[in-house]
C-alpha positions, 0 to 999 in steps of 0.5 A: 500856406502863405509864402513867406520869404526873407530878401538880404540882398539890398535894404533887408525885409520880409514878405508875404505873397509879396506883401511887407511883413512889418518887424518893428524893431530893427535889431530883431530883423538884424538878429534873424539875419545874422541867424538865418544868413550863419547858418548854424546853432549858436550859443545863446552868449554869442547873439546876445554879447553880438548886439548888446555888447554894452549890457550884462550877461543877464540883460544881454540875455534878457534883451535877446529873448525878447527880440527872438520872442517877438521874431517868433509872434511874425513867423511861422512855427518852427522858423526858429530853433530855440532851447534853452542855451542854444537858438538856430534858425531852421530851414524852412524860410526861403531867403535870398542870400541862402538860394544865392549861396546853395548854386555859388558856393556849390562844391559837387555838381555843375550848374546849368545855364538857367541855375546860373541865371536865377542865382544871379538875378538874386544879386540884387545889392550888397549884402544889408546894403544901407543897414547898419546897427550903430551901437553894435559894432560887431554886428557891422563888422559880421556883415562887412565881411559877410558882404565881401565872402559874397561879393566875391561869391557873385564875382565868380558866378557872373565869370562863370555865367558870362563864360556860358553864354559866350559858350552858348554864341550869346555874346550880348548877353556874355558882354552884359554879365562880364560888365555886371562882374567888373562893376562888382570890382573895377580894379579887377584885371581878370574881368577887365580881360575877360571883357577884351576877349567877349568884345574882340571875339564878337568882332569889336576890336575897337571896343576891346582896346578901349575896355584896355585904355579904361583899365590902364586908367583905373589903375593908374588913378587908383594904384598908381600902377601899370597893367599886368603883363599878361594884360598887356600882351592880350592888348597887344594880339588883339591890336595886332588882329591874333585874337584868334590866337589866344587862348579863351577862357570864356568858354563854359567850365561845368567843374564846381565853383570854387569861392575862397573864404578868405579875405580877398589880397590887398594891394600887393607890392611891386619892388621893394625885393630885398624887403620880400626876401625878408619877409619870405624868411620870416614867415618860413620860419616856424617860430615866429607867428606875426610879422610887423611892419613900420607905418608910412609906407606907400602903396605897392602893387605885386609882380606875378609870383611875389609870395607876400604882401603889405598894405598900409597908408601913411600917416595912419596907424591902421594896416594888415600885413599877410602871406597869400595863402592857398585859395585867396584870390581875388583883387584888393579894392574890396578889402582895402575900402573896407580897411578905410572903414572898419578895423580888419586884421589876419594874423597867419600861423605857421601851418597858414591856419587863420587864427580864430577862423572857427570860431564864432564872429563875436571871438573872432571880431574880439581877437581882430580887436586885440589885433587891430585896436579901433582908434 
């Protein structure tokens, strides 16, 4: 049997033994995305209220069938799992972003060098990158997330894949994949360090301290703030020549990656002392559920160790406030250009439970709504 295969990172299409699989409609290509890339049976509802959301249950309903039944004439019997009220896709396609997730979010055994590698080379784009759905706003919103989940994803899989070639005495290649991590996020400093280790562990101190003065830069224009500390200090040994002191953490970790599905932080605070102990308080207090806060303020950047957070821009009226919760990680330029585009919110409950976090991305993007109006 021919191979069939579904590519979602980049402009998503079908092949079939390298050959183009026309799906005419671009909303049936999005709907076997959505399907494909959830990974679960949804509600008939769901799909259907998710891209026309201006049309009635019934046409809504009707519209979807159509799609699916045209999606079904393309590919092979069983592709799709379809009942009454329910549709699922199976797994018998093989797709990009369902090989990348298997060795990225992989939660028991470690992954060689080689698995890493190939995952990687899967990463070729953004999610659906370039695509968009104008009439279904939810539908972008889904895939605005699903872009950052595995952005993030691919963050963590090159820093693992940088730290086994350093492993494996292969530091072009480790210097290479952690270039391929900082593109991902510029504003991250953990990469930025990560390539001041590989440069100066392969001999170019030189080319270590300038990886230093492109992050003070980075930062400087885009937040308006220093390095960290720790970024400093390992600036400091390796221009005092006590790289060898340092402790790598570039060499091979064969413990499982571990991705958090949270949103990643956004910019964080620095300062401002009196406002995070009140807002420490609040957020410790069982009874109170959302925390609110006054527009145009600046941007703050978080020392090491603050528990919470607030970004917003002045004059407008868009702005998420959170706690960090255990697991989310990462830096803030992701979230924060996505909350230039899209309405994003995260409202924490008192046990730090993301509201709406199980529920399909149609409820959840209906409750951000209730949380964050679109203007």
């Amino acid at each position: 049997m021919a191979a069939l295969k579904l590519y979602l990172f980049g402009t998503p299409r079908l092949e079939r033994d390298g050959v183009d699989v026309k799906i005419p409609r671009r909303k049936a290509l999005a709907l076997l995305a959505y399907l494909v890339a959830t990974g679960t049976p949804h509600a008939r509802d769901t799909p259907a209220a998710l891209f026309w959301p201006d049309h009635n249950q019934s046409a809504a309903r009707l519209a979807l069938s159509r799609h699916l039944s045209e999606l079904n004439r393309v590919l092979p019997a069983g592709t799709l799992l379809l009942e009454p009220d329910r549709v699922a896709a199976g797994r018998s396609l093989w797709v990009d972003v369902r090989e990348f997730v298997a060795v990225a979010d992989a939660a028991s055994a470690p992954v060689s060098l080689p698995g890493l590698r190939a995952a990687a080379g899967l990463y070729t784009a953004d999610f659906l990158a370039g695509f968009t759905l104008p009439d279904a706003p939810d539908f972008d919103d889904w895939q605005a997330y699903t872009t950052e989940h595995l952005r993030r994803s691919a963050r963590a899989l090159l820093a693992k894949l940088a730290g086994a070639y350093a492993a494996a005495g292969d530091s072009e290649r480790a210097i290479a994949t952690a270039h391929g991590r900082l593109a991902l996020d510029p504003l991250d400093e953990d990469a930025h360090r990560a390539l001041m280790l590989l440069y100066a562990q392969a001999g170019q101190p030189g080319a270590a301290l300038r990886q230093y003065e492109q992050c003070r830069q980075i930062l400087e224009d885009e937040l308006g703030a220093p390095p960290a500390a720790e970024t400093v200090e390992l600036y400091e040994q390796i221009r005092r020549g006590e790289i060898g002191q340092v402790n790598s953490q570039l060499t091979i970790d064969n413990s499982p990656l571990t991705i958090s599905h949270l949103p990643t932080q956004a910019t964080p605070f620095v300062g401002r002392l009196q406002e995070l102990a009140e807002l420490t308080r609040l957020l410790a207090d069982p009874h109170i559920r959302l925390v609110t806060m006054s527009h145009g303020m600046s941007q703050f950047r978080r020392r090491p160790g603050a528990p919470c957070q607030a970004n917003s821009r002045s004059g407008d009226r868009r702005s998420r406030h959170s706690c960090n919760l255990p697991g989310a990680a990462g830096s803030g330029r992701s979230l924060r250009r996505i909350q230039r585009n899209r309405r994003v919110a995260s409202v924490e409950q008192p046990a730090g439970q993301i509201v709406g976090r199980n529920e399909s991305p149609a409820r959840r993007m209906s409750a951000s709504r209730r949380v964050s109006p679109r203007r």
